[in-house]
C-alpha positions as CSV (number, residue, x, y, z in Angstrom):
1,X,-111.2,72.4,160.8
2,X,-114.4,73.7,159.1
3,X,-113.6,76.9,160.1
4,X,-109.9,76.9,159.2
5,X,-111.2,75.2,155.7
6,X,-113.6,78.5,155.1
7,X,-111.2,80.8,156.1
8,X,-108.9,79.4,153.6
9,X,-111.0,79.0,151.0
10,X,-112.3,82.7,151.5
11,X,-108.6,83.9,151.6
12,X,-108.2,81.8,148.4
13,X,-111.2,83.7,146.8
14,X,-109.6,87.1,147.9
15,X,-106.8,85.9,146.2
16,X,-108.1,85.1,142.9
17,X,-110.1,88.3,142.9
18,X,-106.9,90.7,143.5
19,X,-105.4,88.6,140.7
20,X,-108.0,89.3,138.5
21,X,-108.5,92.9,139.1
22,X,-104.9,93.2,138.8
23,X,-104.9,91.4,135.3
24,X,-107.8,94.2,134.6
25,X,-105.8,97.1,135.6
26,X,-102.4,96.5,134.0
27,X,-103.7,95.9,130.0
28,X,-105.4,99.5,130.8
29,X,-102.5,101.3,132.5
30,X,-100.5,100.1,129.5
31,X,-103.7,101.5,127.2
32,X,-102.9,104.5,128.5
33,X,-99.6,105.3,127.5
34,X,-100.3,108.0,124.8
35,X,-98.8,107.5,121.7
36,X,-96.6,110.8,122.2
37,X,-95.2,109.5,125.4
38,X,-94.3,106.4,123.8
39,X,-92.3,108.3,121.3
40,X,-90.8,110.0,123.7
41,X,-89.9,106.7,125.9
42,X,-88.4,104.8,122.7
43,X,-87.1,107.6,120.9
44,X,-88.1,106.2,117.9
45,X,-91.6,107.1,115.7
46,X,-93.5,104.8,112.6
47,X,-93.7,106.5,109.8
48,X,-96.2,105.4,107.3
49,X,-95.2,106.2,103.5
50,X,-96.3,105.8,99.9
51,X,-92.9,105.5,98.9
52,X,-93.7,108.3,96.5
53,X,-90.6,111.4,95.4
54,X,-90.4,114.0,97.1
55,X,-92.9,113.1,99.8
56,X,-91.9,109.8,101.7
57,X,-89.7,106.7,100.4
58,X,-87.2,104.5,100.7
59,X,-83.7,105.1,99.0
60,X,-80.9,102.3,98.0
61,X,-80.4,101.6,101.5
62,X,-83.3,101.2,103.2
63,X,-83.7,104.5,104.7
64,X,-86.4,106.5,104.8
65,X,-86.3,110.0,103.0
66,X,-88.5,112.6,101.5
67,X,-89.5,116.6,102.5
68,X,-92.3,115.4,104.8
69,X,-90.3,112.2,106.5
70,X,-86.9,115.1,106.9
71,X,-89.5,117.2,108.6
72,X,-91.0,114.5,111.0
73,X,-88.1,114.0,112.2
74,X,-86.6,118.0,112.6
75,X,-89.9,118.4,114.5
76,X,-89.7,115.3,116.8
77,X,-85.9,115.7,117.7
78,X,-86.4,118.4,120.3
79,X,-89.2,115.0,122.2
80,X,-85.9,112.8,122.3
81,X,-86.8,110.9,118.9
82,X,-83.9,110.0,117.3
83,X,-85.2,107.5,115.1
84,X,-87.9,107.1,111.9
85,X,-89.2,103.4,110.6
86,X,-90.9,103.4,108.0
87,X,-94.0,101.4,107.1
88,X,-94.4,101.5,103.3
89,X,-98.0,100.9,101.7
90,X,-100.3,102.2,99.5
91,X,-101.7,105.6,99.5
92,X,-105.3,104.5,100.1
93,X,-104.4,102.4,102.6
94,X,-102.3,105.0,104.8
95,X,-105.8,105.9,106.9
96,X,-107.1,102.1,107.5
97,X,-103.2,101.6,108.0
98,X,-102.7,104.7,111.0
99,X,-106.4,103.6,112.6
100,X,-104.8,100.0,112.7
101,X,-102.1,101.3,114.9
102,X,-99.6,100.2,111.6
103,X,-97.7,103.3,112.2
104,X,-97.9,106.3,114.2
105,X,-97.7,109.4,112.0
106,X,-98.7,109.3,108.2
107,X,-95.9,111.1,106.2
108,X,-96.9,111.1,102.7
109,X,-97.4,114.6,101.9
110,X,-101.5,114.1,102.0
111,X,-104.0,117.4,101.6
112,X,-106.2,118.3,104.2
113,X,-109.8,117.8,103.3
114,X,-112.8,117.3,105.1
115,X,-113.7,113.8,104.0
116,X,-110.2,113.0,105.7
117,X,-110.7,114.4,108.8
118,X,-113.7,112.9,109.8
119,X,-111.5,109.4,109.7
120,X,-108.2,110.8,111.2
121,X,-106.9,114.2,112.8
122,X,-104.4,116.6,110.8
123,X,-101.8,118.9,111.7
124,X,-101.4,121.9,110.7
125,X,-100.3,122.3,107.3
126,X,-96.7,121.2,106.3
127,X,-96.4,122.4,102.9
128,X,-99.0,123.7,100.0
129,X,-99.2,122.8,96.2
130,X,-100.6,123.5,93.4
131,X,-101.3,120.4,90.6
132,X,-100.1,120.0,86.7
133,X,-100.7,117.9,84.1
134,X,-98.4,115.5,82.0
135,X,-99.3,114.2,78.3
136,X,-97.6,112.8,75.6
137,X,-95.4,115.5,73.6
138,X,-97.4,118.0,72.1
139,X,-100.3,117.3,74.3
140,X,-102.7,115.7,71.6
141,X,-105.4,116.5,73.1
142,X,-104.5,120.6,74.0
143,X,-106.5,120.3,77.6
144,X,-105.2,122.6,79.9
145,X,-107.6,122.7,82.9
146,X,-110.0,120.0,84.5
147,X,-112.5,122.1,83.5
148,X,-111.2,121.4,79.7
149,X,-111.3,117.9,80.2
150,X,-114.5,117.9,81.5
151,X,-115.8,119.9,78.4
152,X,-113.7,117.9,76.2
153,X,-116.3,114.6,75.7
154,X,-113.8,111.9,74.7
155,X,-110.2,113.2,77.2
156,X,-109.3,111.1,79.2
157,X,-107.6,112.0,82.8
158,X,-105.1,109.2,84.8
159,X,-104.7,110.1,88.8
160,X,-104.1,108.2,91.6
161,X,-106.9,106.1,93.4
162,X,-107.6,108.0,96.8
163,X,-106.0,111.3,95.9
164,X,-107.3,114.8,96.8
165,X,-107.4,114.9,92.6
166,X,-110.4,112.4,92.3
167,X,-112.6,114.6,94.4
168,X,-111.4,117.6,92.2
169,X,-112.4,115.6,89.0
170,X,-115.4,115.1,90.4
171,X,-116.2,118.6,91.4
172,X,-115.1,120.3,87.8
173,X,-117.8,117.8,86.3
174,X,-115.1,115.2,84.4
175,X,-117.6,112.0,84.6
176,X,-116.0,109.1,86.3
177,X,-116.0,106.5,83.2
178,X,-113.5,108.8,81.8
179,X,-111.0,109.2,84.8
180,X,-108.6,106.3,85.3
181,X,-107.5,105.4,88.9
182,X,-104.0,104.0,89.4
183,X,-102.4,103.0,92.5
184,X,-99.5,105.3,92.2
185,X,-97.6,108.3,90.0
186,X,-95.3,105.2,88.2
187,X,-98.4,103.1,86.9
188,X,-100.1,106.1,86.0
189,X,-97.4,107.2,84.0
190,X,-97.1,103.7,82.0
191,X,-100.8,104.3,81.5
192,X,-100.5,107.4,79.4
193,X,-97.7,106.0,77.3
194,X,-100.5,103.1,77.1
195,X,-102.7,105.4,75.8
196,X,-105.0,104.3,78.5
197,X,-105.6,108.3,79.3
198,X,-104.8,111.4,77.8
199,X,-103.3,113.5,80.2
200,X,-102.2,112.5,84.1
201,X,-103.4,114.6,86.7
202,X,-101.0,115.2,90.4
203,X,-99.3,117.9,91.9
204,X,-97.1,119.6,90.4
205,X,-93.8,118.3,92.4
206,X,-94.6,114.7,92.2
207,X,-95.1,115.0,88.3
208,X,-91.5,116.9,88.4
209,X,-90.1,114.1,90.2
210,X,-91.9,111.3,88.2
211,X,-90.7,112.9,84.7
212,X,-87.0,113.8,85.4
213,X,-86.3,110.2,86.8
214,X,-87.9,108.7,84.2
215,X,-86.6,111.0,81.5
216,X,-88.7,109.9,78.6
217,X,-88.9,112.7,75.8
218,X,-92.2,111.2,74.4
219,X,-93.6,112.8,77.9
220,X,-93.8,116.0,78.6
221,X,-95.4,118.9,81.5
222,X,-98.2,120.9,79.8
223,X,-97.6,123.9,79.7
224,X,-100.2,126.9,80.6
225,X,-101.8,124.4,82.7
226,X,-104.6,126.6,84.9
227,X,-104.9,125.6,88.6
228,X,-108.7,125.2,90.0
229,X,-109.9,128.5,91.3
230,X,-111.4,128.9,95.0
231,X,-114.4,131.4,95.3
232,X,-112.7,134.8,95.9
233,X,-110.6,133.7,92.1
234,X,-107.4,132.7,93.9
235,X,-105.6,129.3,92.5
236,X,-106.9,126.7,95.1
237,X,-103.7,125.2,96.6
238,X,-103.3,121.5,98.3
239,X,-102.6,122.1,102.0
240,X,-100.4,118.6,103.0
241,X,-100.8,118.0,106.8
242,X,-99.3,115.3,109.2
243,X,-102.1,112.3,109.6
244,X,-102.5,111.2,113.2
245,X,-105.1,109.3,115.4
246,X,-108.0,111.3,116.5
247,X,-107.1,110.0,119.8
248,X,-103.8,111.7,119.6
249,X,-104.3,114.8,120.5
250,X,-101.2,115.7,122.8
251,X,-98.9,114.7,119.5
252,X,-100.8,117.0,117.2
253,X,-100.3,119.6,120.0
254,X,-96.5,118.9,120.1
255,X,-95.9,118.8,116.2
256,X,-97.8,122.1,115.7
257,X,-95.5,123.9,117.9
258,X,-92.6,122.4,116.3
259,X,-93.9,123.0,113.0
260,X,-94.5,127.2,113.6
261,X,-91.2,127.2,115.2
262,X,-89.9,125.5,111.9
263,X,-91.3,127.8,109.8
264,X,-90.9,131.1,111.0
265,X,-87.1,130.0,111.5
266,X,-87.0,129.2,108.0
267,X,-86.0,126.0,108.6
268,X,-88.9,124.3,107.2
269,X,-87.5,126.0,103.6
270,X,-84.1,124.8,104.5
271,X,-85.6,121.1,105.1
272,X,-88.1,120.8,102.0
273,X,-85.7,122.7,99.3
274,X,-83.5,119.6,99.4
275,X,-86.5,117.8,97.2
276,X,-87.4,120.8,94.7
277,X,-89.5,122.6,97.0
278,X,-89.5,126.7,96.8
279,X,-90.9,129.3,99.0
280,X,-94.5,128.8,96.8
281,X,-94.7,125.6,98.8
282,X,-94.4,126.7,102.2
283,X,-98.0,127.2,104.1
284,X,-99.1,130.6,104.4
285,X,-99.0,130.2,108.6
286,X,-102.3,131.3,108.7
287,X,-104.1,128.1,107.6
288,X,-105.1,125.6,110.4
289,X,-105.9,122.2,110.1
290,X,-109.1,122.8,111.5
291,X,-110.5,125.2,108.8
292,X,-109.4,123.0,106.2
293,X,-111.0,120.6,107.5
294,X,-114.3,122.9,107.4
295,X,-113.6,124.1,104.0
């Protein structure tokens, strides 16, 4: 019996110790499944948004629209996906959001800079823009340029908290205690009529978008605005890539391709011209992620 009662016991053991390596293994096989071939298995892709016009939001019905969510999905139909969900927060939380596994692609229309890339991994670019500024009528304050406002000692600039237009701020010298961050285009927008700021500061599409649906007379787009200049004296354009994980790799692979096949069918035009995007916004096709990412 002794015997009989350790070779039980041991078999028991063996047991137990297959069922644990077993409980080991399976979390990690299910680890990993890439984020692409999941995609691919469900057909269906998270989408996180701003829900800001013309980049990503949510219409009347709940759908999700906008140039860079339309082109998602052009570029993802040839994997099998079929289907977009959107996951709608703020614009500075869309990184902390996409590293919390929230959603799978960021599709907010956000620039390619450095400081970005060391958190997340780009594609290549989707579109490019330049930036404007809106004031009350007659622009009270006659600043054109950030480089005006930074000269001017008492304007006053309105932007959006995370935005690629803080850092420029920053750069043209425009001293933080006069810049006012907002959490989106809309509040920003109150602010000026306010009279919290002078002028509000975003690319030029988004303040298009922001003053024809509001349609307020007392606002208007300053004309002769002059965009920031790069070092060879060429205007110094917004390159708007697809955020990903830096773990996701194979999907960045996949949506490049899609994306050069998009563009040089003119497609990409096709898709983005349905939310007042022209040829000026398309990316040059020479620009890659990774030397905006170095710039």
């Amino acid at each position: 019996m002794p015997a009989l009662h350790n070779r039980l016991s041991r078999r028991h053991l063996l047991g137990a110790a297959a069922a644990a390596t077993s409980s080991l293994i399976l979390p990690s096989l299910a680890r990993a499944e890439t984020t692409m071939a999941r995609i691919m298995k469900d057909g269906v892709v998270r989408v996180g948004i701003a829900n800001e016009k013309p980049y990503g939001f949510v219409d009347t019905e709940g759908k999700v629209k906008g140039a860079i969510p339309d082109v998602i999905a052009a570029a993802l139909a040839p994997h099998g996906v079929k289907e977009l969900k959107a996951e709608v927060v703020e614009f500075n939380a869309l990184i902390p959001g996409i590293n919390a596994d929230r959603f799978d692609i960021i599709g907010a229309g956000m620039y390619i800079r450095p400081a970005r890339c060391e958190a997340i991994l780009f594609t290549n670019p989707v579109t490019r823009t330049g930036a404007g500024f809106a004031a009350l009528k007659g622009n009270p304050k006659g600043v054109k340029s950030i480089a005006e406002v930074a000269a001017h000692t008492d304007a006053i600039v309105g932007t959006q908290n995370g935005a690629a237009q803080v850092e420029e701020l920053a750069k043209a010298g425009v001293p933080s205690d006069r810049v006012v961050l907002f959490a989106n285009a809309t509040e920003a927008l109150a602010g000026l009529k306010a009279g919290r700021c002078d002028v509000i500061y975003f690319p030029a599409l988004e303040l298009n978008e922001l003053l024809k649906t509001d349609n307020d007379p007392s606002v208007e787009r300053v004309d002769g605005f002059k965009q920031i200049m790069d070092a060879n004296g060429e205007p110094n354009y917004g390159y708007a890539g697809l955020g990903l994980r830096k773990a996701d790799t194979d999907l960045k692979e996949a949506l490049d391709a899609e994306l050069a096949t998009l563009l040089s069918s003119g497609k990409l035009l096709e898709i983005i011209s349905h939310y007042g995007y022209g040829k000026g916004e398309l990316p040059d096709g020479v620009k890659t992620a990774e030397q905006l990412c170095k710039a």
